[in-house]
N, C-alpha and C positions, 0 to 999 in steps of 0.2 A: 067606244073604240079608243077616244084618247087617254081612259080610266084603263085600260089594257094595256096602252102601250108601253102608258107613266108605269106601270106594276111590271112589265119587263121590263124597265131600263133601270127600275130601281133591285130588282132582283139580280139582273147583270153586276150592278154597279156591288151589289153587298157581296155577292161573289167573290168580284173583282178583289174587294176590298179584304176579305177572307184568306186567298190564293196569296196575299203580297207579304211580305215580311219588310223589314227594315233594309236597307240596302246595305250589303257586309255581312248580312246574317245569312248561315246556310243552313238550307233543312238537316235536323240533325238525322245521320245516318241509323238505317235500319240492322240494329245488327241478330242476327238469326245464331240461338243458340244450340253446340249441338251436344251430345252427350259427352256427359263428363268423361276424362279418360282415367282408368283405375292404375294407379301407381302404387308399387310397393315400395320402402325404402327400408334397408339397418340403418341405424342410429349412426349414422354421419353427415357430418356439417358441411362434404363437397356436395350435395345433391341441394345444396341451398337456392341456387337459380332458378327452379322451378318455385321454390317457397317464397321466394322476392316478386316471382312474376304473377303469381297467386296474389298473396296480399295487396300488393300497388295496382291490381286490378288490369296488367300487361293482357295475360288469357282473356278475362272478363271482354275487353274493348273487342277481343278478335272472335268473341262469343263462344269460347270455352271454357272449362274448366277442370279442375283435376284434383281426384277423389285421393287423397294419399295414407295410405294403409301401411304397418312394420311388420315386416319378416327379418328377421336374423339370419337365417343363414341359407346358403346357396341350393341346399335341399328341400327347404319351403318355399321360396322362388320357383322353383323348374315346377314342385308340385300346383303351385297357383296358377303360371305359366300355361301348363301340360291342361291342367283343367276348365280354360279360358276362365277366370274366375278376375283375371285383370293384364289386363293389355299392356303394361310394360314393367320393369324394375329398374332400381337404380342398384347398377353393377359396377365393377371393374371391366378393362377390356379383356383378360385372361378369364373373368368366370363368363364372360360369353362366350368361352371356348368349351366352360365343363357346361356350362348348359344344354351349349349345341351339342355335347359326345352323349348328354341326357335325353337326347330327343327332342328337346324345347326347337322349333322352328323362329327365329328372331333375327334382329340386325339391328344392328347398332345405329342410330337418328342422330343423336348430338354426344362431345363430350364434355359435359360440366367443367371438369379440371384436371389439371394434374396436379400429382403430388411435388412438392417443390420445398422437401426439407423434414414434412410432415411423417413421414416413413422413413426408418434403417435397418439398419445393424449396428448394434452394441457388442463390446468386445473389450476383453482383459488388456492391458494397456499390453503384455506381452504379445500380442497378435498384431504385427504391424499391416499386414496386407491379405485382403482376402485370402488368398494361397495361403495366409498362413491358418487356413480352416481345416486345413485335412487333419482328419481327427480330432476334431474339438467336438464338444457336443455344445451343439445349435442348440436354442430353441425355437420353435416354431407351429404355427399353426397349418398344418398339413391342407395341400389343399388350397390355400388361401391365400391371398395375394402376397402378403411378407414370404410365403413359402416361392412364388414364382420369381418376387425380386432377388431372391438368394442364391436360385436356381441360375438367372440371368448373372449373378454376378459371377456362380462359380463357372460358370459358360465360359465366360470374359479371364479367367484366371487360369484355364485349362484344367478347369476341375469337372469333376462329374458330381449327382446327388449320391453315388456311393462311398463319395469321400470325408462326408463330415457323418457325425453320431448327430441324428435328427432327435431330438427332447419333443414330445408332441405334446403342445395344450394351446391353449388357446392365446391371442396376440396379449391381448391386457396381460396375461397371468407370465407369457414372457419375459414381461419387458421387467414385474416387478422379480420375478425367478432370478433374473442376472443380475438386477441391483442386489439380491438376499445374497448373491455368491455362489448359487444353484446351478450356474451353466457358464460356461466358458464365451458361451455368446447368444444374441439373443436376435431375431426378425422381431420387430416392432412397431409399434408410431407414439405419437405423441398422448399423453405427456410424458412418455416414460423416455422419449429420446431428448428431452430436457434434464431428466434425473439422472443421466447414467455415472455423472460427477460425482454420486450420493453413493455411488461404489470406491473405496478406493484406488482402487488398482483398474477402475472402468472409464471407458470413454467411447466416445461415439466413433465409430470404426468408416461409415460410410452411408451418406443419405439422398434419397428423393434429388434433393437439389444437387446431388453430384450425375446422377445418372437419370436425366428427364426426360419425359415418353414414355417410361414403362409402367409406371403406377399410373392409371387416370380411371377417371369417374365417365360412366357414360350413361345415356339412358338405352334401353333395351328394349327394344319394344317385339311384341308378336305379329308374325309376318302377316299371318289374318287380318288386323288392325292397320298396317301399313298399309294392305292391299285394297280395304275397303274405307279406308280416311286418309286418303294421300294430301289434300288439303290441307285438312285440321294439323295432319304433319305438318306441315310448310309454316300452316301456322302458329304451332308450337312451338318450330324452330325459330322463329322470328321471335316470338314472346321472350323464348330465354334470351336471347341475344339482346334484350333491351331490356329485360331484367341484370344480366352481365353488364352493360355501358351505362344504366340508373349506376348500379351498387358502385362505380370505378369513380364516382362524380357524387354517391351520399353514402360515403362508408358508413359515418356515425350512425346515421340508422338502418343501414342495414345489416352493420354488426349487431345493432339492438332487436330485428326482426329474427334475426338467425339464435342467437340468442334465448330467446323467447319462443320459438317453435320447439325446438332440441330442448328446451327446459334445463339451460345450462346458465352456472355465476360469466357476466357479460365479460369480465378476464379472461375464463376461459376460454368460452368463444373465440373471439381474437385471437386469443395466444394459437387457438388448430386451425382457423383461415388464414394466418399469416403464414401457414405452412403448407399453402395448395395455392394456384394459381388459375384461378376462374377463365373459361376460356369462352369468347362472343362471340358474333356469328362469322365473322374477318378468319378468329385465328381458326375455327373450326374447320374454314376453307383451306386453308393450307394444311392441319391435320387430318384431312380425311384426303384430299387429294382430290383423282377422280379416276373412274372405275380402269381408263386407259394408262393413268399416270398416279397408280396410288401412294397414300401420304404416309408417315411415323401411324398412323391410325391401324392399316392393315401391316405394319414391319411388327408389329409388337403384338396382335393376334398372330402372326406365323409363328412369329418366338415362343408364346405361349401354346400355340397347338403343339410344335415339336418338342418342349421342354416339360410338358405336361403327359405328352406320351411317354418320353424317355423317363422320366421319374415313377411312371406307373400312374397317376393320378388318373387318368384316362386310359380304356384299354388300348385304345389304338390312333393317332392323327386322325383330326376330322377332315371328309373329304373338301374341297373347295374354301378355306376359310377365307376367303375373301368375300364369300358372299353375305360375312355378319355382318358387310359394312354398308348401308344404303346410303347411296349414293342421290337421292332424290329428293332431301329433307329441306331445299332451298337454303341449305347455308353452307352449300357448295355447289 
């Protein structure tokens, strides 16, 4: 009996001793992972937040992840979109407007950035002020965000898209068309809104950092996905957002991360983040608003839905475009 009893009290006791940790030591957290989310991106350096929150292992800790695939252009999107083949893209706030006129069902989760210098218009040093567009030929990529900022600005100047000669091809080949002397002016981004000095008679007419809000980076997601991972949402949006406040406190490598995904000279890098402004989960609150008091987030989807039907790009206003904007992603 006392051979018993000593064998329970030493079995308790190794338990005991098993169960205890150091005092200050917490059990390390269980974290349950869940499926990766499929993201598409074009080759741009504002969707970098989620590639910072990736790497420094942000998603990892909150047990996600995220599978990142490249589409170029706004037609292979809606088609991946459309065929649930991946659960969000990294967009503009205007091509969530041609998506939605494409059927794509989405809303808008977070916005990366704004553009903030990174985007203009290029222009003959005779063109002193937008107004001075009527009749010039543009160039631009039809469609495409440089085409909505231009539409914005001729909005702002009392001009219509019937008033300038649209040159259509694509933004890179723009921007070098107006330095060749090929266009009277040009919709662009960088590098080529560094080079327009490489024209004589060219200068930078008007950019991103004069008119902020309207170029931004967003993620995109399909409303199927939202509806069935509203969580993992939340916790997405927290990942960027401390992906966003790492990158503000270790540039140096996270120019060097960004860098290195994008397979770009670590100059360049820099030189096109220096011209977007990353945005965390603070400012996203004030850029999205909320759904009774909406923010610059949903001003700049109406501008795009109305400016995109008036120009034809869309056949017609999409109904409700306030509802690209979700309002539930916990970083408002």
């Amino acid at each position: 009996m006392k051979i018993l009893r000593r064998s329970l009290i030493v079995a308790m006791l190794s338990l005991a001793v098993v169960g205890c940790k150091p005092t200050g030591e917490a059990p390390a957290p269980q974290v349950t992972k869940a499926a990766p989310f499929k993201i598409a991106f074009n080759t741009w350096l504002g969707y970098s937040p989620l590639i910072i929150a990736k790497e420094k292992g942000f998603l990892a800790k909150r047990g996600l992840d995220a599978q990142v695939t490249f589409l170029e252009g706004i037609g292979e999107k809606n088609a991946a979109l459309l065929r649930g083949d991946i659960d969000g893209v990294g967009h503009t706030a205007d091509s969530a407007v041609t998506s939605a006129s494409a059927g794509v069902d989405g809303q808008i989760v977070y916005v990366f950035d704004e553009s903030y210098g990174a985007d203009g218009v290029l222009a003959a040093k005779s063109i002193q002020k937008v107004a001075d567009l009527k009749g010039k030929r543009v160039a631009l990529e039809p469609g495409f965000t440089g085409h909505f900022f231009v539409l914005s600005l001729l909005e702002d100047a009392g001009l219509a898209a019937k008033d300038i000669n649209v040159v259509s091809m694509e933004t890179g080949n723009a921007g070098s068309a107006f330095v060749a002397g090929k266009v009277d002016a040009a919709a662009t981004w960088e590098p080529w809104i560094s080079k327009a000095a490489q024209r004589s008679d060219g200068k930078i007419l008007v950019t991103s950092r004069d008119r902020p809000g309207r170029i931004i980076d967003v993620l995109f997601m399909n409303r199927r996905t939202i509806e069935e991972r509203p969580d993992d949402i939340r916790k997405l949006t927290a990942a960027l957002d401390e992906a966003v406040n790492w990158y503000r406190q270790h540039q140096t490598e996270g120019d060097q991360i960004i860098a290195k995904f994008w397979k770009l000279p670590l100059d360049e890098a820099k030189a096109t983040v220096a011209g977007v402004r990353f945005m965390n989960g603070r400012e996203n609150a004030a850029f999205f608003g909320t759904s009774t008091a909406p923010g610059q987030l949903a001003k700049t989807i109406e501008s795009a839905n109305r400016l995109w039907a008036t120009a034809g790009v869309i056949k017609a206003p999409i109904a409700q475009p306030g509802h690209l904007v979700y309002y539930g992603g916990g970083s408002n």
